[in-house]
C-alpha positions as CSV (number, residue, x, y, z in Angstrom):
1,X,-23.6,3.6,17.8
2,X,-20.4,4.6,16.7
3,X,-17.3,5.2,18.3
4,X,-14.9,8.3,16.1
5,X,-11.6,8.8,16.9
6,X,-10.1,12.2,16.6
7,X,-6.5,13.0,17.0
8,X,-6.3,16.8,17.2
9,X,-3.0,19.0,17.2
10,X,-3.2,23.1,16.8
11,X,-6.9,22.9,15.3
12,X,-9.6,24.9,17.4
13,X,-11.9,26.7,15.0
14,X,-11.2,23.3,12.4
15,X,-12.0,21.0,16.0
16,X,-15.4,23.3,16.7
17,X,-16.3,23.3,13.3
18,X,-16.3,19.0,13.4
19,X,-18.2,19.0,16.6
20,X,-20.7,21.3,15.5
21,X,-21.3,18.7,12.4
22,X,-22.2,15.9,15.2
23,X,-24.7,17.9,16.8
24,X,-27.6,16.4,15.2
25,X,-26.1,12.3,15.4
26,X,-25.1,13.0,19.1
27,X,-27.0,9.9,20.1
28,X,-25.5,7.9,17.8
29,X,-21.8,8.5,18.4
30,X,-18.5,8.6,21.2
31,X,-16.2,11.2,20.4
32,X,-12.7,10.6,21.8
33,X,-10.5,13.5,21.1
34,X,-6.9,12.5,21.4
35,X,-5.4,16.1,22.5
36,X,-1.9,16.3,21.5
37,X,-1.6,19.9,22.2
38,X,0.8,21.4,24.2
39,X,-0.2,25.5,24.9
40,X,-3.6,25.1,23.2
41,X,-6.5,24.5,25.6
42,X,-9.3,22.5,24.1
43,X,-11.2,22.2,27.5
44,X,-13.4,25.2,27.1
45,X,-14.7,24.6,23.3
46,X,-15.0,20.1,24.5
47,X,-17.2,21.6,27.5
48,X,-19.1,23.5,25.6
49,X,-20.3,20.4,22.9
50,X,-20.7,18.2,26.2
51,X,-23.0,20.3,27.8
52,X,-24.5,20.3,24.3
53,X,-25.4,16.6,25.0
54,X,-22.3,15.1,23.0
55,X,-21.0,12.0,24.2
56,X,-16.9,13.5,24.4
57,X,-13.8,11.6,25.7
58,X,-11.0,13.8,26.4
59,X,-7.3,11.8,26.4
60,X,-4.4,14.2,26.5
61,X,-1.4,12.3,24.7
62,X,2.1,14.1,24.4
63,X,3.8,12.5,21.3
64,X,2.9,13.7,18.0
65,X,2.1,10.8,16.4
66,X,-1.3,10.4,14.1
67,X,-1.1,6.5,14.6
68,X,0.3,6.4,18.3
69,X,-2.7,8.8,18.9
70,X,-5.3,6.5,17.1
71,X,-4.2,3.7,18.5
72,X,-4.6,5.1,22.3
73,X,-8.0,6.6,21.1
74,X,-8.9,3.2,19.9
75,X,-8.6,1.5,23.8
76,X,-11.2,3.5,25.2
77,X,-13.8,2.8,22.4
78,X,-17.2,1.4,23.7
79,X,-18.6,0.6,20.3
80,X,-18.7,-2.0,17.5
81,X,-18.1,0.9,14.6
82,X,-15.0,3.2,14.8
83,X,-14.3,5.9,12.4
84,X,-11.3,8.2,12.3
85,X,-12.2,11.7,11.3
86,X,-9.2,14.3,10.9
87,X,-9.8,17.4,13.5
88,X,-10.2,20.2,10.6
89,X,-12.9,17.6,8.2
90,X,-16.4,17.7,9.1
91,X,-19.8,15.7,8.4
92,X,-23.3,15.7,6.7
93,X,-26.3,16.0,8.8
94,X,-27.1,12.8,8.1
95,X,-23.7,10.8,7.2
96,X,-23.5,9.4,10.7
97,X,-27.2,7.4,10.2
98,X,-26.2,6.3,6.7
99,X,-23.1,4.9,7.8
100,X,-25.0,2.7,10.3
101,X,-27.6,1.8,8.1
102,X,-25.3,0.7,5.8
103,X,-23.6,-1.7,8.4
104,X,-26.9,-2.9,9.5
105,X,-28.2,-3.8,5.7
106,X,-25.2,-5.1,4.8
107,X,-22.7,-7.9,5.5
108,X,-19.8,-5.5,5.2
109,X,-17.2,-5.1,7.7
110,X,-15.4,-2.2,6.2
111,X,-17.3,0.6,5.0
112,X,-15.7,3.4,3.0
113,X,-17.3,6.8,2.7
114,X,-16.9,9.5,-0.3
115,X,-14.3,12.3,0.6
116,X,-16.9,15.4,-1.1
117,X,-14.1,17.6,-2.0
118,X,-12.2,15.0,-3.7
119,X,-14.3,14.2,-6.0
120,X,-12.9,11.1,-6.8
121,X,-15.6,9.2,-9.3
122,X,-14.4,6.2,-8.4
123,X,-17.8,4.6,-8.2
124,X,-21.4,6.2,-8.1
125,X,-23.1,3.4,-6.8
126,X,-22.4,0.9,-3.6
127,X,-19.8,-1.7,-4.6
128,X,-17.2,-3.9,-3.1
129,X,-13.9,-2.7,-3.5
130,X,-11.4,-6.0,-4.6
131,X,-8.5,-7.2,-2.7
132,X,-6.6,-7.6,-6.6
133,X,-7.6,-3.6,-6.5
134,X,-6.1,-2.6,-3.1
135,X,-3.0,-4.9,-3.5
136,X,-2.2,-3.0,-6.9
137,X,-2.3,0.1,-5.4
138,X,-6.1,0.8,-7.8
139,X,-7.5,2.4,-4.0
140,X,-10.1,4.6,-5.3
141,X,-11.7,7.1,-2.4
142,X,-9.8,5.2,0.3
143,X,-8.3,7.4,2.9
144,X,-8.5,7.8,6.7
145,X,-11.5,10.2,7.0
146,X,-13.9,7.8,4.7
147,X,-13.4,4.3,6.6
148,X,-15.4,2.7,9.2
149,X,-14.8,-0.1,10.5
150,X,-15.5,-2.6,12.7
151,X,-13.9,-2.8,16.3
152,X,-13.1,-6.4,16.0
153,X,-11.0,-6.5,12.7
154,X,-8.9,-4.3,14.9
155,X,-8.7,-7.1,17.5
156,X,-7.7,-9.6,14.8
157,X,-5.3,-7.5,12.6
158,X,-4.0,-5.1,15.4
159,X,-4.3,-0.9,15.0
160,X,-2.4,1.5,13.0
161,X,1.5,0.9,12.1
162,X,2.8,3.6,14.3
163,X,6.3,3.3,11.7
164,X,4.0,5.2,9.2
165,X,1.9,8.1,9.2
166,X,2.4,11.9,10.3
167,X,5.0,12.3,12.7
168,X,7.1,9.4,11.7
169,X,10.4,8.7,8.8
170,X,7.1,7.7,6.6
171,X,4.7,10.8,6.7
172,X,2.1,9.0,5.1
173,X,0.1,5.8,4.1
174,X,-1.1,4.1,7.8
175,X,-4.5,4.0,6.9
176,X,-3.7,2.8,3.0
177,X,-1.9,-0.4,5.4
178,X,-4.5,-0.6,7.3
179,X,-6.8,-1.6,4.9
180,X,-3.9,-3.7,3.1
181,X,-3.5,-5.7,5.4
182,X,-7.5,-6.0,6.5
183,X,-7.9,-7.1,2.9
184,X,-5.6,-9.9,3.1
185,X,-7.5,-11.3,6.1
186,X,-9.9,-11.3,3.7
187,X,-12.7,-9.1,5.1
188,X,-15.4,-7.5,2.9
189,X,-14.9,-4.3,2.2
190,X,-17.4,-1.9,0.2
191,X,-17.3,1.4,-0.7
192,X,-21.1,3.7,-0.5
193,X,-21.1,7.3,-2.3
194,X,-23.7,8.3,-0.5
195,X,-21.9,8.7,2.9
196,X,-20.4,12.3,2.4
197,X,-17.7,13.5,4.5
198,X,-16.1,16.9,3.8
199,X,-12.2,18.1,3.9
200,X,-10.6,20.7,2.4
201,X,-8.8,19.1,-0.5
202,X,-6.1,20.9,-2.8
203,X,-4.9,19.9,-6.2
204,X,-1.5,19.4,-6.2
205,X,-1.2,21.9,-9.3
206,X,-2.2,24.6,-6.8
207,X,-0.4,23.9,-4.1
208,X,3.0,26.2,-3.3
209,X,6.5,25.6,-4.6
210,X,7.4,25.0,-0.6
211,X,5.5,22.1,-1.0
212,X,8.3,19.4,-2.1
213,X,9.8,18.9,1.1
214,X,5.8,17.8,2.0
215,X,5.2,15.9,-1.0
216,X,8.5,13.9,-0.4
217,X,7.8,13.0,3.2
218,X,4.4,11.7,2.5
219,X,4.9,10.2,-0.5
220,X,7.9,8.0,1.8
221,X,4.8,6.5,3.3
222,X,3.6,5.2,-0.2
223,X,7.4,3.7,-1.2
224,X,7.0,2.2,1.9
225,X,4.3,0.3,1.3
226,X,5.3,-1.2,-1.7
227,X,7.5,-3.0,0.1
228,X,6.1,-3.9,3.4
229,X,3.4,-5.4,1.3
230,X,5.3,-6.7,-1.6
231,X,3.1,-5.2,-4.4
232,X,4.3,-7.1,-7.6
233,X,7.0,-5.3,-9.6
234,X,4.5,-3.7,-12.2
235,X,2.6,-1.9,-9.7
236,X,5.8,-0.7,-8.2
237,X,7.6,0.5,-11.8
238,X,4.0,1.8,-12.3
239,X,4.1,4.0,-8.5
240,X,7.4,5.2,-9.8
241,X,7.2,6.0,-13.4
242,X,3.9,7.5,-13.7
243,X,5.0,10.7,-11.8
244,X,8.0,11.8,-14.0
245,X,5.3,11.4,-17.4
246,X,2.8,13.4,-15.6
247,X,4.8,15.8,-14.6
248,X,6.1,16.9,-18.2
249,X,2.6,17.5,-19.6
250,X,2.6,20.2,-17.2
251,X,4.0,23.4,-19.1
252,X,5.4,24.4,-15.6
253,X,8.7,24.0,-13.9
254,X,7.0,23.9,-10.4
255,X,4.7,21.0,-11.3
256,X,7.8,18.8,-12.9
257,X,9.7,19.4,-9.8
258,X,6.7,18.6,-7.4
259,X,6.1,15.1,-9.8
260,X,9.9,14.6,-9.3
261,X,9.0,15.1,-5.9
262,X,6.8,12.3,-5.6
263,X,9.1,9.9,-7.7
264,X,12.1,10.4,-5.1
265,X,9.4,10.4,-2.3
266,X,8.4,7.0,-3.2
267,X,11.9,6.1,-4.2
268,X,13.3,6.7,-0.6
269,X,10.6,5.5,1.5
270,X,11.2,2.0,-0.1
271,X,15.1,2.2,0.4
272,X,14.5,3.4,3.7
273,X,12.0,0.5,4.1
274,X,14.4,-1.8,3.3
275,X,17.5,-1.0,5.2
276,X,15.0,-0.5,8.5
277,X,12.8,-3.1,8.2
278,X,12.8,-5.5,5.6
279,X,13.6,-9.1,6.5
280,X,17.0,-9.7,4.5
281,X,18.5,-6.9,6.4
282,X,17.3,-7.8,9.8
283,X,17.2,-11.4,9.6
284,X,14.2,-12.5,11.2
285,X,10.4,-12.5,10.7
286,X,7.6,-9.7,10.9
287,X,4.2,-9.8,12.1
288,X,1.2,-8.7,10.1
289,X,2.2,-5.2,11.1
């Protein structure tokens, strides 16, 4: 069994379409939806899927926060496996049993899923993913909709940074910590192709011009991280400089500025890192977190 967190805010049709995937796995999953809605009522469509024979967990939660909300979902789990699926993504018919297969065949106590849309060809066959990879920023098909993991690395390493992540100075990057910081503790962490999860996925070259203000507040979450985790100066220059090259083999202005974008993105999230955070400014020690 599997426990999946869903933190949900102004999705209904994206919310029904999720559920509907689940149909055919709901014995093998909990679904706690972590309404953060304030005027929309999900209580008629959550009904609906219960009487359906889905196991659902309905928690109302006022701040909009993605990690606040995860983290609340995460006390009322009942199982060993917790996933964290975004309210508009949405599963195979038979991605829920290959997940627990996996986990049962395996010693792995990370699992990490391929995002369909994506496409990322990171890998086409089961492997582990390195630590020396995650702490140089190499991540692959990481991202919040394709990891499961288990409950008690939770326990040991705590939730979700509720400083990062939508909702937050830091629009981005909880679940890229999460797994930082799980890889230091040195648990195993793999990553299976075969475990499909969908999400609708846009290139960045065809995304709007109104875009930059976006791309700068999550890409805050990613400067952030570079120094919370104090990636080695290479990887950093690397984060920084590799935008402004890509962006001039674009013959567009809109994709230099949104590669600007993510430069000064990155750029401010670790000065703002710093002056809030970071242990020569506040002069004492952090936790793990």
């Amino acid at each position: 069994m599997i426990s999946l967190i869903v933190a949900t805010y102004n999705r209904y049709n994206e919310l029904n379409r999720l559920l509907t995937s689940l149909i055919s796995a709901k014995q093998l999953v909990q679904i706690i939806i972590v309404d953060q809605n304030d005027n929309l009522n999900l209580t008629p469509l959550i009904n609906e899927f219960s009487d359906n024979g889905l196991n659902i967990i309905h928690l109302k939660c006022v701040e909009k926060n993605l990690s606040n909300a995860r983290n609340f979902g995460i006390g009322y789990a009942t199982n060993e496996l917790l996933s964290f699926p975004d309210d508009d993504c949405y599963y195979e018919p038979d991605t829920i049993q290959k997940v627990l297969d996996m986990f049962s065949k395996t010693d792995s106590e990370i699992v990490i899923g391929h995002w369909v849309e994506k496409n990322n060809p990171f890998s086409t066959v089961v492997a582990d993913i390195p630590r020396e990879n995650i702490m140089s920023y190499n991540l692959g098909p990481i991202c919040s909709i394709t990891i499961f993991i288990r409950k008690k690395i939770l326990d040991c390493i705590g939730g979700f940074d509720a400083r990062l992540g939508v909702g937050r100075r830091f629009g981005a990057g909880e679940e890229i910590d999460l797994i930082m910081r799980a890889s230091k503790y040195g648990f195993h962490i793999t990553f299976c192709p075969q475990i499909l999860i969908h999400h609708n996925y846009i290139h960045l070259k065809y995304k709007e011009f109104t875009t930059c203000l976006d791309v700068i507040y999550r890409q805050r979450g990613t400067g952030a991280l570079y120094i919370k985790h104090k990636l080695k100066i290479r990887y950093v220059l690397r984060g920084l400089v590799s935008p402004l090259i890509k962006g001039w083999g674009f013959l567009s202005l809109k994709m230099v500025l949104i590669h600007f974008c993510i430069f000064y993105g990155r750029l401010t999230g670790m000065i703002l890192w710093i002056l809030a955070y970071s242990e020569f400014y506040k002069g004492k020690k952090k936790s793990v977190y």
